[in-house]
N, C-alpha and C positions, 0 to 999 in steps of 0.2 A: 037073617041078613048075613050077606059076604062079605068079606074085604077083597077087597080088588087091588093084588098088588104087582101088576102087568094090567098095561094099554097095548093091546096088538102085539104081543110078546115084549113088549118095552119096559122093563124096568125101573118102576116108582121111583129108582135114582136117580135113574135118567132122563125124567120126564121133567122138566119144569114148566110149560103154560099146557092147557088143553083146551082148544078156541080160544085163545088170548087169553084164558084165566089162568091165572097165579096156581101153582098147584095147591100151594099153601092153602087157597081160597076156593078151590075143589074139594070138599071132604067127603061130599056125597058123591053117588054115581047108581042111577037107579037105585037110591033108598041103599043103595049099599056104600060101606067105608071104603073110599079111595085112600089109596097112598097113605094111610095113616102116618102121622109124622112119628118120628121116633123120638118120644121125648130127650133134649136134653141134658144129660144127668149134671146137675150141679154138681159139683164136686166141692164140698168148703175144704178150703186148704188144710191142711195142718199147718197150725203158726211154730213153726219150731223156735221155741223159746231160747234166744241170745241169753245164756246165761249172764248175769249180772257180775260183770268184771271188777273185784276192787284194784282199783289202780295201786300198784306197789309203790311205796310211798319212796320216794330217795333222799337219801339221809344224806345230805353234805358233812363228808367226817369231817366235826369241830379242828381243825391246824392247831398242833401244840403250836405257843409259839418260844422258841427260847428266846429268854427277855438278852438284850444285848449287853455282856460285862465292859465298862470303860475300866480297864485296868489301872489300877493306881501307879500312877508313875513312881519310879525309883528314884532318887534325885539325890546325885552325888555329890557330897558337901563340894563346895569348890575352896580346896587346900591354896591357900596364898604360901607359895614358897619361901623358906627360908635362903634368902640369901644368904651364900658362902663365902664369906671377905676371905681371899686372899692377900694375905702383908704384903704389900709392894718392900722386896729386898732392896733397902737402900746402898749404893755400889758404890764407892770411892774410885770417877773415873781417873785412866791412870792419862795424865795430858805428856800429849807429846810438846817438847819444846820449842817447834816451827810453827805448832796451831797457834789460833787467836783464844786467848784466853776467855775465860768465861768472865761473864761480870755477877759477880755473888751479891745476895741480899747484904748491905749493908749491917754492921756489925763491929763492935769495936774491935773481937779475935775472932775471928771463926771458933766453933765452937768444937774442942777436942784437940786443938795446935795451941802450940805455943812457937812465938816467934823468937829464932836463937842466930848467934851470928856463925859465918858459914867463911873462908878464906878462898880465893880464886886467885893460882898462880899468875902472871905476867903472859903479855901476849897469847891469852887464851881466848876462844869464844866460850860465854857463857849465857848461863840462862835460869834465872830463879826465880819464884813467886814473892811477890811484896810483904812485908806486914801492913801494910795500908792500907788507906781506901785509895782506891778504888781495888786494891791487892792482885793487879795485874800482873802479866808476864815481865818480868825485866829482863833484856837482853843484849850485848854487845861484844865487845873486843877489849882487852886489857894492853895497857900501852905496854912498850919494851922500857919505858926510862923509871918505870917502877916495880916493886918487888911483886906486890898486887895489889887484889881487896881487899875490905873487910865489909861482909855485907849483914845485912838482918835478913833473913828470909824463914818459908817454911818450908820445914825439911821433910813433911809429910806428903807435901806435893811434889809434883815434876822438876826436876832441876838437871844442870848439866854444870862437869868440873866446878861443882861449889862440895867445900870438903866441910862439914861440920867441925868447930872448935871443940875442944876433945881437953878437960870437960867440958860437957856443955856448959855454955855461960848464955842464958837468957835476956834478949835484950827489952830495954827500957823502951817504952814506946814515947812516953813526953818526948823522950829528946831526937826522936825521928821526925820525917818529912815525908811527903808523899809526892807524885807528880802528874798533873791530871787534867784531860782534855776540858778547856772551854770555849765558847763561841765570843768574842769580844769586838763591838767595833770601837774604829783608831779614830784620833783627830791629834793634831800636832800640836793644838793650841787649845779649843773650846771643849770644855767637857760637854754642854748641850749638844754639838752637833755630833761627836762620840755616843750620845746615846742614841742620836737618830740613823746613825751612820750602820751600813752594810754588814755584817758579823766576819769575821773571818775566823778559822781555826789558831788558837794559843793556845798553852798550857803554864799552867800555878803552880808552884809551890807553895804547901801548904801544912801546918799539923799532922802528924799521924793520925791522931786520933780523932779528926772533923770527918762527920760521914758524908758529906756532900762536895760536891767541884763549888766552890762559891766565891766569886769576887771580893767580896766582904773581908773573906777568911785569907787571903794571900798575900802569901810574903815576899814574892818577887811572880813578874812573868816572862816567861822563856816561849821562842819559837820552834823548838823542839820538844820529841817526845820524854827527853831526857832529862829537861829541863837546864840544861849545861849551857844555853846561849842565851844570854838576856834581849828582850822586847826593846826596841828602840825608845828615847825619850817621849814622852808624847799625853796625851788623856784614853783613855779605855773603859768603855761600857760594856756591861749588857745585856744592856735593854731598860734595866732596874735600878741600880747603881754605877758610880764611876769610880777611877781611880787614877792616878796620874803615878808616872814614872820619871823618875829626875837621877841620871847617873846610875842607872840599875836598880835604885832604890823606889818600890812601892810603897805610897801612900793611901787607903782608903778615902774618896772624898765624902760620898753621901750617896742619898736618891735624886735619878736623875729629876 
């Protein structure tokens, strides 16, 4: 037997039916091989083997961590300062003779004076501090129909034409006088209504040595600061006590 592989010089490739059959389904052809098929060859793949990957492992690098220092605070003693006293320099001011004098603490001599007496020519102005209380400025004019004064004063304060006695002769304070502002009211007659009555400016005579202006304590009142003109006759308070004036002469009465 043949194979037959040309129909009519046609080539088994290019023949697919012969009378409507399938070539596939022609394999004979007068007892001979038609078109024999050409088997096809399997081919088993080759499996190319994926190597087996170990996955590289990633290390997260452990973070040092620096632990955080709260640094110890420094803490500076807190130093309470020593105050530094400076002395207050105590100044002997020097008083001019036209101011208003100081009014000093009370005190029977000021402390470091002593009161001496002091000579003021005739028809002079003058001007000296008291030993008294209230130990104010004393100030005036010396008449012409006398020779002068003789005054007590201190000679460590302010003064004008008062000449120190020479030697010093230190005067007696018992037997001085002082002269000094008070508020007093008048009545002509009633001491009651003297107490209740309006104040007006007077001034006492009084002790040297009494440290206060005081009704109680005076030995005449005068309307000056001089005390050189005596208070008319009358009753005088004030406020607390009274006292009555008969011919210049003071009498203490009581409370009012």
């Amino acid at each position: 037997m043949a194979t037959i592989s040309k129909l009519n010089d046609v080539l088994c490739a290019n023949i697919s039916k012969v009378d409507d059959v399938l070539k596939a389904n022609a394999s004979k052809w007068d007892d001979n091989t038609f078109c024999p098929q050409t088997p096809t060859q399997t081919i088993t793949p080759t499996v190319t083997q994926t190597p087996s990957v170990t996955p590289t492992k990633t290390v997260t690098p452990t973070k040092t961590v620096t632990p955080s220092v709260t640094p110890t605070k420094t803490v500076t003693p807190s130093v309470t300062p020593t105050n530094t006293v400076t002395p207050t320099k105590t100044t002997t001011p020097t008083i001019t003779p036209t101011s208003t004098p100081p009014i000093p603490t009370p005190t029977a001599t000021p402390a470091g004076q002593k009161c001496v007496e002091g000579t003021i020519p005739k028809e002079t102005e003058y001007s000296y501090y008291s030993c008294c209380y209230p130990y104010g400025q004393i100030t005036g004019t010396t008449g012409s129909e006398i020779t002068g004064y003789t005054v007590c004063y201190f000679p460590f304060s302010a003064s004008t034409n008062v000449t120190q006695v020479s030697p010093e002769v230190e005067c007696i304070l018992s037997a001085l006088t002082s002269c000094c502002e008070i508020q007093l009211g008048y009545d002509l007659n009633d001491p009651l209504t003297a107490c209740g009555a309006s104040p007006s400016t007077y001034y006492i005579s009084q002790e040297c040595e009494v440290l206060s202006c005081n009704l109680s304590g005076a030995l005449a009142i005068y309307t000056d600061e001089y005390c050189t003109i005596l208070a008319d006759d009358g009753q005088y308070s004030d406020g607390t006590s009274y006292g009555s004036v008969v011919g210049g002469v003071f009498t203490f009465g009581g409370l009012c």
